[in-house]
N, C-alpha and C positions, 0 to 999 in steps of 0.2 A: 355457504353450505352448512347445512346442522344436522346430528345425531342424537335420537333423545333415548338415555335407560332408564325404564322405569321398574320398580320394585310393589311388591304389594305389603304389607306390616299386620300386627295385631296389638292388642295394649302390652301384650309381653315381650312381643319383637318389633316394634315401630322401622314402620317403613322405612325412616330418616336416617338409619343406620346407616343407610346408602352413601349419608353423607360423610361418615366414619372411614367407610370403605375406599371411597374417592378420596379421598383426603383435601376436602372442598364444604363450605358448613354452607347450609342449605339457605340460610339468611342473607348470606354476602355474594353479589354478582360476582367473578374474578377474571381479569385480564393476563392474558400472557404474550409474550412477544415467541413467533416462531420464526426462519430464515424464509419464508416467503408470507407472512402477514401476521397477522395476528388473530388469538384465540379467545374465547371468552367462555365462562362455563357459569351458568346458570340453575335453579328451581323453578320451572313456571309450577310446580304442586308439590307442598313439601308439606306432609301430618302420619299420623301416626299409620294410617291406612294404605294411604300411595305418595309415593315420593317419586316423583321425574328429575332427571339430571341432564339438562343441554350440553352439548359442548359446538358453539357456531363458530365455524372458521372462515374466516371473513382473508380472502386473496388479494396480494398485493402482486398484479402482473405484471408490472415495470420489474419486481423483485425475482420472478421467475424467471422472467428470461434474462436476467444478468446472472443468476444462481444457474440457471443452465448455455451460459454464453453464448448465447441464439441458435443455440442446434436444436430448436423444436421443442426440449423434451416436454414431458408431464402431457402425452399423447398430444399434442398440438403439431403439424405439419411444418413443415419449416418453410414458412413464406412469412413475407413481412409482418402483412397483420394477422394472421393467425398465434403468431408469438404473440399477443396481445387480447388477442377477439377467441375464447376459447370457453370449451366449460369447465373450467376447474374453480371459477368460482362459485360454482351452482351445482357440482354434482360431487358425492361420496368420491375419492382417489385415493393412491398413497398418499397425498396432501396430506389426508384426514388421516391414515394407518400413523405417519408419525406423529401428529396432533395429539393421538391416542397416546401413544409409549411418551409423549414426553410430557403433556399435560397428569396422565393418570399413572407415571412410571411405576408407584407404591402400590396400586389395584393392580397393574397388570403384573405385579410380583405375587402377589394376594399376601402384602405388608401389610397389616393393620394391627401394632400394640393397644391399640385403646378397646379395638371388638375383634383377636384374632379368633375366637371362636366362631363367628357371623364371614370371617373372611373364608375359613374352611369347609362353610358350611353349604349347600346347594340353596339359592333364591331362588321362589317366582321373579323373573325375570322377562323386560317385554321391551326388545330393540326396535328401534324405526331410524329409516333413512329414506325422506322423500325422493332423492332423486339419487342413484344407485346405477353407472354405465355396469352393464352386464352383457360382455360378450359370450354368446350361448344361449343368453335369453333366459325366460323366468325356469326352464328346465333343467339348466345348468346351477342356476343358485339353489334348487332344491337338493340337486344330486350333490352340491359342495357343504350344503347347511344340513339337511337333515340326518346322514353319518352320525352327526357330535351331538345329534338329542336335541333339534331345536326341529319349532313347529313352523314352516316355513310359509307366508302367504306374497309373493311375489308377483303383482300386480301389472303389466305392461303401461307405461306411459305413449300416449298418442303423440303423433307429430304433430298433430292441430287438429284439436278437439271438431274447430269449425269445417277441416277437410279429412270427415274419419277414412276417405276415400287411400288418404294417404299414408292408411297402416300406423302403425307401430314403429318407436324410435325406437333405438335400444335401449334407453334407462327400464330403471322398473320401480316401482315403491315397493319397498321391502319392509316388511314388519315379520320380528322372528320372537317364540316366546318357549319359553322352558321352565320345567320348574326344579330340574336335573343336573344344572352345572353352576360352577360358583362362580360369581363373579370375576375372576382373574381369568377360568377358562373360558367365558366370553369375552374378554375384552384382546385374550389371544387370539381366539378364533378372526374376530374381527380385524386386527391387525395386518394378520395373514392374507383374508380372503378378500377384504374391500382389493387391494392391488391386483388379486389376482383376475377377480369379477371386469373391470378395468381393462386390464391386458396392458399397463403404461404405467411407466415410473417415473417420476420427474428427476429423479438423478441416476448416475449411471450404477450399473450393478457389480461391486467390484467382489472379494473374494470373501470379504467379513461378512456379506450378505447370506453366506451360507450358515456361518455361525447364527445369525441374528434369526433364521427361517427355525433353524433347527432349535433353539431355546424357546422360541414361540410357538413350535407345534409338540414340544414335549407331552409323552401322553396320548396323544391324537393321529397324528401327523403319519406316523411308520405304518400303521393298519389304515390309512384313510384309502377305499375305494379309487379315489380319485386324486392320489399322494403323486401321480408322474403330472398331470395337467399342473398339480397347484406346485410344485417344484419348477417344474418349468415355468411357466407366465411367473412367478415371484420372483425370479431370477432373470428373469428379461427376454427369457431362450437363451442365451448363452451355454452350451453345451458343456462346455469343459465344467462350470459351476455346479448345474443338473447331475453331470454323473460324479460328481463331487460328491453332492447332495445325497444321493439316492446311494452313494454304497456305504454313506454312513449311516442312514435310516436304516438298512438291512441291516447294517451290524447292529444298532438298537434293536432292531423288529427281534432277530438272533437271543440278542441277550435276554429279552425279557421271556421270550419264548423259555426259555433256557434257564432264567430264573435266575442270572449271573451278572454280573459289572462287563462292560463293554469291553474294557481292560482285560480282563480275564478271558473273555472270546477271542480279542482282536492278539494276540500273543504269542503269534508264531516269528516272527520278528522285534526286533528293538524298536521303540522308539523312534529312536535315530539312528538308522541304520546304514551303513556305511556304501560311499557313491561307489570304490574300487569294486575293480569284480571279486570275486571268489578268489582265493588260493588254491595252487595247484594239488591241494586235497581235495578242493570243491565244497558244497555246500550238499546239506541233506534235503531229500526231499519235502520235506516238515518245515525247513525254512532256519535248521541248527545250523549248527557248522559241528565238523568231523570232534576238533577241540573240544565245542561243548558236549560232546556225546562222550569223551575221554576214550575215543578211538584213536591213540596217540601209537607210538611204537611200541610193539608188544615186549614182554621182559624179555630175559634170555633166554627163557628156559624153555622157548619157542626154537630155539638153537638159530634168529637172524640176527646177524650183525649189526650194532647200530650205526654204522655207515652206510649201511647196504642199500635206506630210503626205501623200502618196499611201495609197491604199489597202494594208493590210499585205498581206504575202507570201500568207501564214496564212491570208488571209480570201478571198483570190484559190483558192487550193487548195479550201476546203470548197465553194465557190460551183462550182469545175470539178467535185469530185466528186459534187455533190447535182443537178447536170444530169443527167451522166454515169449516175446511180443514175434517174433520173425516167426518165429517156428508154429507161431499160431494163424501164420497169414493174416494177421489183423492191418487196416487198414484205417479204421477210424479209432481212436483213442483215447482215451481218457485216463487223465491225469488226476487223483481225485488228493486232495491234501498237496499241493503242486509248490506251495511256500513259493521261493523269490525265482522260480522257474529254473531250474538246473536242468531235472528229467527234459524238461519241456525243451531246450536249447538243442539238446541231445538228438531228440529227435524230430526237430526240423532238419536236423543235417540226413535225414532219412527219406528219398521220396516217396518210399512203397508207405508209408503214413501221410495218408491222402487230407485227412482231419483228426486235427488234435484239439481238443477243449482241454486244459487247465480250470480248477476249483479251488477254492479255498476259503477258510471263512473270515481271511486277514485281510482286510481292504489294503494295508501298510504295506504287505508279503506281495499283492496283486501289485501294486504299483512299481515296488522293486523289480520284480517279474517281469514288467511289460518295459521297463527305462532296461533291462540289460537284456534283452531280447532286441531293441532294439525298433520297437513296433513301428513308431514313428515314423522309421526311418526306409521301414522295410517294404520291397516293392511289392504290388497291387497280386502280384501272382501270390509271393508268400505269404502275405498278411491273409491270405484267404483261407488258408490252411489252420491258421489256427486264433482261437476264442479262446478268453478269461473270462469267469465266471466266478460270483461271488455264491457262496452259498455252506451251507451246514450240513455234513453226513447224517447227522443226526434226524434229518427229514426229509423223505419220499421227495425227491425232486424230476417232475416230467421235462426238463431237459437234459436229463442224463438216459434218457430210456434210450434202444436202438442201434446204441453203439457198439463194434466187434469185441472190444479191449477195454479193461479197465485197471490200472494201476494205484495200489493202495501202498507207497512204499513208505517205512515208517512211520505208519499215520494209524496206527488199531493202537498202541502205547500210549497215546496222549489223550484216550477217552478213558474216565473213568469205567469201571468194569460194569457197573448196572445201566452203561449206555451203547455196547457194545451193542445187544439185539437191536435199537432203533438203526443203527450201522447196517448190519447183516442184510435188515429189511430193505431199507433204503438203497444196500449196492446189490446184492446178489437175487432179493426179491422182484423191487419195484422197477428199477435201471435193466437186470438180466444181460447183461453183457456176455458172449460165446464165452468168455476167457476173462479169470479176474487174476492178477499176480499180487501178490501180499507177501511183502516183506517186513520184517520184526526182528530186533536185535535178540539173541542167545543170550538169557541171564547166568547162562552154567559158564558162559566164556569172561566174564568179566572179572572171574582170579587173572585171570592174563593181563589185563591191564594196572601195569604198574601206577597210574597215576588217579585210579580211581581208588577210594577207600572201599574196605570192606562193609559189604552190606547196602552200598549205594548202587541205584540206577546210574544209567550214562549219559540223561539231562534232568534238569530238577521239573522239567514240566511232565518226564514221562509218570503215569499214573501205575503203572505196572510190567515187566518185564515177565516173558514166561519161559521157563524151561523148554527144552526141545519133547515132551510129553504134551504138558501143559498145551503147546503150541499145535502139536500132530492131533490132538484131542479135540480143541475146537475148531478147527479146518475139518478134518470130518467129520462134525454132528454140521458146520453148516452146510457141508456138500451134500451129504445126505436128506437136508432139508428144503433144500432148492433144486436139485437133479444137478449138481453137477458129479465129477470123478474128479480127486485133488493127487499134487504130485508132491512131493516136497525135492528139495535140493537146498545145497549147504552152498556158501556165498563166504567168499574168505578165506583163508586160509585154516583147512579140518585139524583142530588139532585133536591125539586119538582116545585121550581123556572126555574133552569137555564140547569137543564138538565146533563149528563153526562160529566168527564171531556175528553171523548175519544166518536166520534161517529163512528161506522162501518158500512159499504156496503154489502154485500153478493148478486153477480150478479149468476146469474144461464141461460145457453143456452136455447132457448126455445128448447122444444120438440115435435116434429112433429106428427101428430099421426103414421105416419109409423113407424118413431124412437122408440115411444111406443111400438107399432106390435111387434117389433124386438128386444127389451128388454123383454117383456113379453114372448117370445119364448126362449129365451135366458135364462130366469128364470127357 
């Protein structure tokens, strides 16, 4: 089976560059050995106008089926001689995707010291692959190829020319041309997409394969149309890998949307974050812990003993919000910033919350969340109650529309302040939930804390802390801006100086009088 790129040149840019690029001189044939045959890369045209570049991969099927120790694979059936009698040596597959990364490994990085200027640069470029398995058919190779800028002419092959009676096999000749992408991102694209066109892998798809998907659709891949089809089939369908896959594409798709390091989005959690549950202070809704908020025991001059153990911060906030949520009749809920699921635990143990969705935009935070929740494990009735969800406050999300309840606790502090209106929009505009609760730590209460320094927030990701003004000030310009009516109430312990050290929101829809009419009928 062979792949041929061709390039087009001028006397100032010679097509031959190609050969620079490849890291392959267009004069010398060259052999390679690969774990199921051998490879060879060729020039059948190589001047200053047009250069072609082969690479034939010639299959050793004795080598296949001992590399895959007769379970079939590389799409062949598992019968005797079909582990034998197959088309992988005659037609584009992952055979050929690795051929690519290891024959062209320096192009497919777009390495080239001798011409990096010509590596970064966009080529006329003009792929062919005679014989090309495409499950979908030549309408799926379009919808896969032409996304990334290429001109797609995908040709059906006949099952027998002599019996055209008998339709169409699934190969297709595919010739793709661009003059839009550089060299390196097609030899990604094609990487990617021969296996996926295919639907068969000749070796098994273990967990690195999501690394290797994800390096090779950088760029492309998080905005592709068709980013769940080609995650899936590239990974085998294996399910756990997919959603693997696809919530660290959102967290990319996120970042760039956002103009930020993945790092920086993904950051409601550590790292490595620790398997124990929570401490009997609990954990914030944001995904901190009490400690790092330096909601420790207050000084004395709160007049509590330091024996005394007061009730944690933490456990004050869930007890205001699960009022706050009852007294609203809400019934479906939303958790929006939900970090490693605390609120969320909370109130599964509640059954008048019939649906609960959890959000956040830490894939790391969603996973802790779902191992101490317990999901796994939990039975078909309760696992039905409630969804994770990955996503960003910072944009209109139509899975959040609908719902009674919305809960924002400690999550408007970790947006910078010129990102709060996409927030506003997003919860109280787009989503419109009957009842939103927003909680935000008291910057006036933080002389109380002996163990924070002066002049500090009480985590270093919060972006800003406001005053009990500052705070009653933007709760109603948004309330006023969306029709709701806002309630406030103090969370913790009021001291009569500086106020509470947690203040809360309680937004409520206005109510029309017809709306009333119709409730009170309804009664």
């Amino acid at each position: 089976m062979f792949l041929t790129i061709s390039t087009r040149g001028t006397a100032a840019t010679p097509a031959t560059d190609l050969g620079y690029l490849l890291h392959k001189h267009p004069d010398n044939a060259q052999t390679f050995a690969t774990s199921h045959g051998t490879a060879h890369v060729f020039y059948p045209q190589a001047d200053a106008e047009r250069c072609t570049a082969a690479l034939l991969l010639e299959i050793d099927p004795v080598a296949l089926v001992r590399r895959g120790k007769g379970k079939g694979r590389g799409g062949a059936p598992d019968t005797a001689l079909a582990q034998y009698v197959n088309d992988r040596p005659y037609a584009a597959s992952s055979l050929h995707a690795v051929a690519l990364s290891s024959v062209f490994s320096s192009a497919l990085h777009g390495v080239c010291k001798a011409r990096p200027e010509r590596a970064a640069t966009p080529l006329p470029l003009r792929v062919e692959v005679p014989a090309l398995p495409a499950r979908g058919g030549p309408e799926l190779v379009r919808r896969l190829f032409e996304p990334l800028g290429w001109t797609v002419s995908a040709e059906p092959v006949a099952l027998d020319t002599r019996f055209p009676e008998w339709g169409d096999s699934r190969y297709v000749r595919l010739a793709l041309e661009s003059d839009t992408l550089t060299l390196a991102e097609a030899l990604r694209h094609l990487y990617v997409l021969l296996p996926v066109l295919d639907d068969a892998k000749h070796y098994w798809a273990s967990a690195d394969e999501v690394d290797k998907l994800l390096r090779a659709g950088e760029g492309w891949l998080a905005a592709h149309p068709e980013q769940k089809l080609i995650t899936s089939r590239y990974l085998s369908r294996r399910w756990s890998l997919t959603r693997q896959a696809m919530e660290r594409l959102e967290l990319a798709r996120l970042a760039e949307a956002d103009d930020s390091e993945v790092e920086d989005i993904d950051n409601a959690v550590a790292q490595e974050a620790p398997e124990a549950e929570e401490s009997a202070a609990g954990t914030e809704a944001d995904g901190s812990t009490p400690a790092a908020d330096a909601e420790g025991t207050p000084s004395d001059a709160e007049g509590v003993p330091a024996e005394a153990k007061p009730l944690p911060l933490a456990v004050h906030r869930r007890e205001a919000i699960l009022a706050a949520l009852r007294e609203s009749g809400a019934a479906r809920v939303l958790d929006l910033g939900c970090g490693e699921g605390t609120l969320l635990r909370t109130l599964l143990q509640e059954p008048r919350f019939t649906e609960i969705v959890g959000m956040d935009v830490s894939a790391r935070a969603l996973a802790i969340a779902a191992r101490r929740l317990k999901l796994d494990r939990m039975g078909e009735r309760q696992s039905s109650r409630i969804t994770l969800l990955q996503g960003s406050l910072a944009y209109t999300d139509k899975r959040l529309a609908g719902y009674d309840a919305a809960v924002l606790s400690e999550v408007i502090e970790h947006l910078d302040l010129p990102r709060l209106p996409a927030l506003e929009y997003a919860v109280f505009g787009a989503a419109h939930p009957r009842t939103v609760v927003v909680t935000t730590p008291n910057v006036e209460y933080n002389v109380r804390w002996e163990s924070l320094p002066a002049g500090h927030v009480r985590h270093g990701d919060h972006r800003f802390e406001w005053t009990r003004a500052e705070f009653r000030a933007w709760a109603d310009e948004v309330a006023g801006r969306h029709g709701y009516t806002v309630e406030f109430r103090p969370v913790g312990p009021e001291d009569p100086e500086v106020g509470p050290p947690t203040q809360l929101a309680v937004f409520q829809q206005h109510t029309t009088p017809q709306e009333e009419k119709k409730e009170a009928k309804a009664a």
